[in-house]
C-alpha positions as CSV (number, residue, x, y, z in Angstrom):
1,X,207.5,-53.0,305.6
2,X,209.6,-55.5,307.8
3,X,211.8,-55.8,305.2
4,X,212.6,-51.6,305.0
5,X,212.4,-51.6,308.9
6,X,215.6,-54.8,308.6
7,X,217.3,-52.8,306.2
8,X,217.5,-49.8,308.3
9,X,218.2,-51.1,311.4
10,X,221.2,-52.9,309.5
11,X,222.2,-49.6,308.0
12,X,222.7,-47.7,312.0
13,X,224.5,-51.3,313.2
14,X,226.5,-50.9,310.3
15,X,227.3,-47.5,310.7
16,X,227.8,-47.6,314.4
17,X,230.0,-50.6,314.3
18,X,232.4,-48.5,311.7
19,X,232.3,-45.2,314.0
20,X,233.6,-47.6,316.8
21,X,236.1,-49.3,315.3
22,X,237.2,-45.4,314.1
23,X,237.1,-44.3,317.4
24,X,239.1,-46.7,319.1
25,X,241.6,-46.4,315.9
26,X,241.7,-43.2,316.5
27,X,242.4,-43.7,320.4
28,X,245.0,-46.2,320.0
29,X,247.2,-43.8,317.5
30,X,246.9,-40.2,317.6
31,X,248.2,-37.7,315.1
32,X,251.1,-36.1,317.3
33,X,251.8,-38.5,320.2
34,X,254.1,-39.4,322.8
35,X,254.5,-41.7,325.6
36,X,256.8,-42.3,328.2
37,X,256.4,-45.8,330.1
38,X,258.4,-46.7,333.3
39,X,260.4,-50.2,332.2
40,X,262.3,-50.8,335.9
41,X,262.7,-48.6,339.1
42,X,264.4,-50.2,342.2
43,X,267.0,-49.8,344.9
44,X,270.7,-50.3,343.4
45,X,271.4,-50.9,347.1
46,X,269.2,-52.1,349.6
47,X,268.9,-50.6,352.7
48,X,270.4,-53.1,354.9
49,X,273.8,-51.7,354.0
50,X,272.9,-48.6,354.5
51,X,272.2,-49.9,358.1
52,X,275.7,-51.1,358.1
53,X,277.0,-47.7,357.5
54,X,279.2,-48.7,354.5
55,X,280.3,-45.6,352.7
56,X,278.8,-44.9,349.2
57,X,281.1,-43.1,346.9
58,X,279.8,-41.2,343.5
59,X,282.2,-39.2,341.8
60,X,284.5,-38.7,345.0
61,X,281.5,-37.5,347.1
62,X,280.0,-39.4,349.7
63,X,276.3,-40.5,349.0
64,X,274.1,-40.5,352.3
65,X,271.0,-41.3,350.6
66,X,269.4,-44.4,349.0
67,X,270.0,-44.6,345.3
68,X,267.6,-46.2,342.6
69,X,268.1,-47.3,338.9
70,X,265.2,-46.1,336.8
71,X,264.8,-47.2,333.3
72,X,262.0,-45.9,330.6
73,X,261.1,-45.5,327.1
74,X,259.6,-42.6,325.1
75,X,258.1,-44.4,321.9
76,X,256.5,-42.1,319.0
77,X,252.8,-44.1,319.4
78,X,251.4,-41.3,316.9
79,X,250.6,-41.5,313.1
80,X,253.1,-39.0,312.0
81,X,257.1,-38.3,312.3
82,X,258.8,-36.1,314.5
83,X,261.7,-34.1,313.4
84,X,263.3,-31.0,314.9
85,X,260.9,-28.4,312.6
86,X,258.3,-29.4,315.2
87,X,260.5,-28.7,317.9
88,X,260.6,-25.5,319.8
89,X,261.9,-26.5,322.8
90,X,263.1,-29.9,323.2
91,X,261.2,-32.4,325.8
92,X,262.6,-32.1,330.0
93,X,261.9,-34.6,332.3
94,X,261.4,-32.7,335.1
95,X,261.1,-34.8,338.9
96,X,260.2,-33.5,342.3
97,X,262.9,-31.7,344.4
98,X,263.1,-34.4,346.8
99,X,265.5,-36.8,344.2
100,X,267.7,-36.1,342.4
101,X,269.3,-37.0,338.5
102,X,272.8,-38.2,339.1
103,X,273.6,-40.0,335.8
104,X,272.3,-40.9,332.2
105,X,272.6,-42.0,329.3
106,X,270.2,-43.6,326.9
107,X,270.4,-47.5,327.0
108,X,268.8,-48.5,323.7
109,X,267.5,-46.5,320.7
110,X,265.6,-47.8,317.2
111,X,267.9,-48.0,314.3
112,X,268.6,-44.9,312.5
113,X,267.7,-42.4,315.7
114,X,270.5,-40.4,316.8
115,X,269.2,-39.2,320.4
116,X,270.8,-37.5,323.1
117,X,270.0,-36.9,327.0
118,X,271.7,-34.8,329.5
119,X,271.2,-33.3,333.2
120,X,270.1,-29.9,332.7
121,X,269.7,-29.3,336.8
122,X,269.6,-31.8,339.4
123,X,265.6,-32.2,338.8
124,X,265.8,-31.9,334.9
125,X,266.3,-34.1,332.3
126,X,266.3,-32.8,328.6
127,X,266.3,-35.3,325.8
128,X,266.9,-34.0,322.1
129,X,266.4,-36.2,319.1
130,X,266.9,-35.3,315.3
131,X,264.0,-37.6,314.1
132,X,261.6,-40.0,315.5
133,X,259.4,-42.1,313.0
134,X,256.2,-43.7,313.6
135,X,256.5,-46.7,316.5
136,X,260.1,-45.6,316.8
137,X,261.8,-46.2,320.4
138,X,264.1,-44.3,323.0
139,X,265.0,-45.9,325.8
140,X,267.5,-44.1,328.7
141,X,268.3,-45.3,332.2
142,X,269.4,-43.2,335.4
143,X,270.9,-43.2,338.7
144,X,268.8,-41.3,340.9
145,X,269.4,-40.7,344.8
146,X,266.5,-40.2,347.2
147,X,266.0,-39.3,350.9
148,X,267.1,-41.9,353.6
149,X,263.9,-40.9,355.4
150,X,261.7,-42.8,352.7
151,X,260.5,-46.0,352.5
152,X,262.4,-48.1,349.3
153,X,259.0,-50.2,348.6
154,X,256.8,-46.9,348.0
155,X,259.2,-44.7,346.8
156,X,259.9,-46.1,343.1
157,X,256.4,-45.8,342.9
158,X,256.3,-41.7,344.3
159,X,259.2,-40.9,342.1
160,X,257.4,-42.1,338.8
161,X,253.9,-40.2,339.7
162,X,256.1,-37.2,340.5
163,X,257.2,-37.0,336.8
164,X,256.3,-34.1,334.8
165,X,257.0,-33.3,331.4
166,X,257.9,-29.5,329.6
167,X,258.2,-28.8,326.3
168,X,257.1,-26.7,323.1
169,X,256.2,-29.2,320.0
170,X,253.8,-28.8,317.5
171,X,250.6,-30.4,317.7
172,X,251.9,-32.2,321.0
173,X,249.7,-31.4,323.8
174,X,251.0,-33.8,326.7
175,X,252.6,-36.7,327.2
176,X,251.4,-39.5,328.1
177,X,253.2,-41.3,331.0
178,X,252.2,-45.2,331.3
179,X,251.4,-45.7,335.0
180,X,250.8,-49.6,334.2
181,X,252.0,-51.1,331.1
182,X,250.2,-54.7,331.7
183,X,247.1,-52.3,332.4
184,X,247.1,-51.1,328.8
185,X,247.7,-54.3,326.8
186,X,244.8,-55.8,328.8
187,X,242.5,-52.7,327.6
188,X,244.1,-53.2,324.0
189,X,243.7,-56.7,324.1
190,X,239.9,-56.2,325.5
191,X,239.0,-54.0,322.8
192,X,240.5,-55.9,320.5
193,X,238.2,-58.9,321.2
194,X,235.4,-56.6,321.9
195,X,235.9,-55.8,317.7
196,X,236.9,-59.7,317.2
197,X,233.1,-60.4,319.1
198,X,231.2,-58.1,316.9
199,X,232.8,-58.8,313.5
200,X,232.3,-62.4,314.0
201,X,228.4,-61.9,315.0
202,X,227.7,-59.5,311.7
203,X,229.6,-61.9,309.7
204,X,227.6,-64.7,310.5
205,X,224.1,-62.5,310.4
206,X,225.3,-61.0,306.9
207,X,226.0,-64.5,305.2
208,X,222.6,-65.7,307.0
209,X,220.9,-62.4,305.1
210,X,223.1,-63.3,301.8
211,X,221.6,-66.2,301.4
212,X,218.5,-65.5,302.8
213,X,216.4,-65.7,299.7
214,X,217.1,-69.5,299.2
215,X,216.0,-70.2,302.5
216,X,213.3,-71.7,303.9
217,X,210.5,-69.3,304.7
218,X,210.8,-70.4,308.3
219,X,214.6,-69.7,307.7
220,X,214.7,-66.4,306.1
221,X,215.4,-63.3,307.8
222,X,213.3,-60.9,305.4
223,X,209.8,-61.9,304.5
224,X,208.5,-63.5,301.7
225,X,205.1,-62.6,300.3
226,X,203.4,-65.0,298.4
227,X,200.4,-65.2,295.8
228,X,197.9,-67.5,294.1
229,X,197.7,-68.4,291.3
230,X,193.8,-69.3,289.9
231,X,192.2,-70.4,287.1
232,X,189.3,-68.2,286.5
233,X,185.9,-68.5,284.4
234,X,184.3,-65.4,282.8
235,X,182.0,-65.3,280.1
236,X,183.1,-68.9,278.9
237,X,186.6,-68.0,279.5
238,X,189.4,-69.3,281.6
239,X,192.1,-67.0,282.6
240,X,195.0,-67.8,285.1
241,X,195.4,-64.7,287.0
242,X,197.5,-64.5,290.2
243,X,195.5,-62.7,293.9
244,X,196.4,-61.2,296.2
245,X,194.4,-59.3,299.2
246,X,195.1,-55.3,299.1
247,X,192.7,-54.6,302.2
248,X,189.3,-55.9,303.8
249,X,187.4,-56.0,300.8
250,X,189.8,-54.8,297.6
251,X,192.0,-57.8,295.9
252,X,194.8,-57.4,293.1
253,X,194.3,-59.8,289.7
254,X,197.3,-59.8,287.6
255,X,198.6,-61.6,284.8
256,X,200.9,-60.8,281.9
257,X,197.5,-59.0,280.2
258,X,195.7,-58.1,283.7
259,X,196.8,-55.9,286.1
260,X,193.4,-54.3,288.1
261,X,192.4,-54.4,291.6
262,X,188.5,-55.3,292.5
263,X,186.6,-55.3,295.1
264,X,184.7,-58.5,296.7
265,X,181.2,-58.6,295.2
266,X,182.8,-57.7,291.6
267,X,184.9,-60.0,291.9
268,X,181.7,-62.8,292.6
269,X,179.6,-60.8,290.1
270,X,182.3,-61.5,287.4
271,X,184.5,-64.4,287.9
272,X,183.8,-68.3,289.0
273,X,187.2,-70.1,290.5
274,X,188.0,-73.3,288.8
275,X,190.9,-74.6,290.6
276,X,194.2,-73.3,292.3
277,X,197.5,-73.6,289.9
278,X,200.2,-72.8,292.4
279,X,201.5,-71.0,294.9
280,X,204.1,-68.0,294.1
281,X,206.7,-66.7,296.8
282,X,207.5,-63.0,295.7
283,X,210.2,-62.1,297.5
284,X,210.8,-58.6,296.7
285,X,213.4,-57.8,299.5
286,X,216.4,-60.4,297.3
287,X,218.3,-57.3,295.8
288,X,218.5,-55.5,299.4
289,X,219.0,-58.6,301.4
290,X,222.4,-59.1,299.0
291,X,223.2,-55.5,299.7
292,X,222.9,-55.9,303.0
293,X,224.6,-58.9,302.8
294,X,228.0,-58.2,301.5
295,X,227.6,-54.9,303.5
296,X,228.0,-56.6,306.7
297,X,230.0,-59.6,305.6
298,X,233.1,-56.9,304.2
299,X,232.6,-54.9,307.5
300,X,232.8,-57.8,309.7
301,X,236.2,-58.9,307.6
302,X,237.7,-55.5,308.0
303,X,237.1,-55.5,311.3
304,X,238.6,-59.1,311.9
305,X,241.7,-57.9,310.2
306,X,242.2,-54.9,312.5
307,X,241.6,-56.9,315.8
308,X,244.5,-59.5,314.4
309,X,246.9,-57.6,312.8
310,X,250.2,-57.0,314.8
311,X,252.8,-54.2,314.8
312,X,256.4,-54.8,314.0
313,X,259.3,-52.8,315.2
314,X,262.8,-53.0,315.5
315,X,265.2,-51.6,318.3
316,X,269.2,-51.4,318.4
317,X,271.1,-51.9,322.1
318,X,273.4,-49.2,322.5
């Protein structure tokens, strides 16, 4: 019975360790996924020379406002390409009316991408692409001005929550903008060990079950029922026959010729014990505790192999 009750509770661990580590695959790289993560954003000039009233020129025209250099990267973090068939309308970056897009151009791209972005309004961004392959990288950087009347130290960090996003792809719900990059590779990195943890701990318990048969009965992690073996006298003859206890008053004799259960007082009535032979361990529970075994022991390595594996990708300067 302990043995069935083991098995089962190794079955749900087992089956819950795999729908976590499917889950947070799952998580990690969607089908159809964008992001867009915020690289650098600060003041091209700082404002003590604005305090100096030294004149700003862009394009012939007189810039009154502070100006900021914002740099960022759209990366492809889902499980499929992305080609222009899935594109109905191509992906604006849209910002609040308060800035304002002065200049772009994209800074560094993944071999083989041919990309484009351009100012549709002064708020509006729209970035086209031809194709975009799994991990695959974008990277564009703009001048943007913004109000005198705001503080430099907050507003990089105003102008990157007031990015929105419009566009019409197939199976693309949102975008996900990175509000802190160091944020997310510590939650990667923590469920990565969280796995690691776990795959260790059911390797070790599903060698410890492997081998559990040879163990030591105070070792073994299933139990091992054991028998007696007797020499019996009936009638003027000895049999050996192995007992063992079925209730409060019914016991089990069997033998290669015997195999009969009998109660107490027949079993006085009929049978004289000459001596003990040996002691048997019948450990029934060896073919499931090797199941079990190499069960959790290939679990535990498949789930070691996705905590360590890296990615690899390559990116071109433009």
């Amino acid at each position: 019975m302990t043995g069935i009750i083991l098995a089962i509770v190794g079955l749900i661990l087992t089956l819950i360790f795999g729908i976590y580590s499917v889950r947070n695959n799952k998580k990690s790289q969607k089908k159809i996924s964008i992001s867009f993560e915020k690289k650098e954003c600060y003041s091209l000039f700082k404002e003590d020379i604005n305090r100096l009233n030294i004149d700003i020129n862009y394009k012939g025209k007189t810039i009154d406002n502070y100006l900021i250099l914002f740099k960022a990267t759209i990366t492809n973090n889902g499980n499929l390409d992305i080609d222009k068939s899935r594109i109905f309308s191509p992906l604006k970056i849209i910002i609040d009316k308060n800035f304002k897009w002065l200049e772009t151009n994209i800074s560094e791209i993944t071999n083989g991408v041919n990309a484009d972005i351009k100012n549709i309004t002064d708020n509006i961004l729209e970035l086209n692409w031809d194709l975009i392959k799994k991990n695959e990288k974008i990277e564009f950087e703009a001048l943007i001005e913004i109000p005198q009347n705001k503080e430099i130290e907050e507003i990089t960090e105003e102008f990157y929550k007031s990015i929105s996003f419009d566009f019409r792809i197939t199976d693309l719900n949102k975008i996900d903008k990175i509000i802190d990059s160091n944020s997310k590779e510590i939650r990667r990195k923590k469920s990565k060990q969280k796995v690691a943890v776990m795959s260790i701990i059911m390797l070790l318990f599903g060698l410890a079950l492997f081998f559990s048969p040879e163990a030591p009965k105070y070792l073994s992690i299933l139990p091992i029922s054991q028998s007696i073996e007797y020499s019996l006298k009936s009638n003027d003859t000895t049999v050996s026959v192995t007992i063992k206890a079925k209730d409060s008053n019914q016991m089990q004799l069997k033998n290669k010729d015997i195999d009969e259960e009998i109660s107490i007082s027949e079993f006085n009535k009929k049978f004289q014990i000459q001596k003990v032979n040996s002691i048997i361990d019948e450990n029934k529970s060896k073919l499931l505790s090797r199941i079990l075994g190499i069960t959790y022991v290939l679990t535990a390595l498949w789930g070691l192999w996705r905590s360590l594996r890296k990615k690899k990708t390559a990116t071109n300067k433009m």
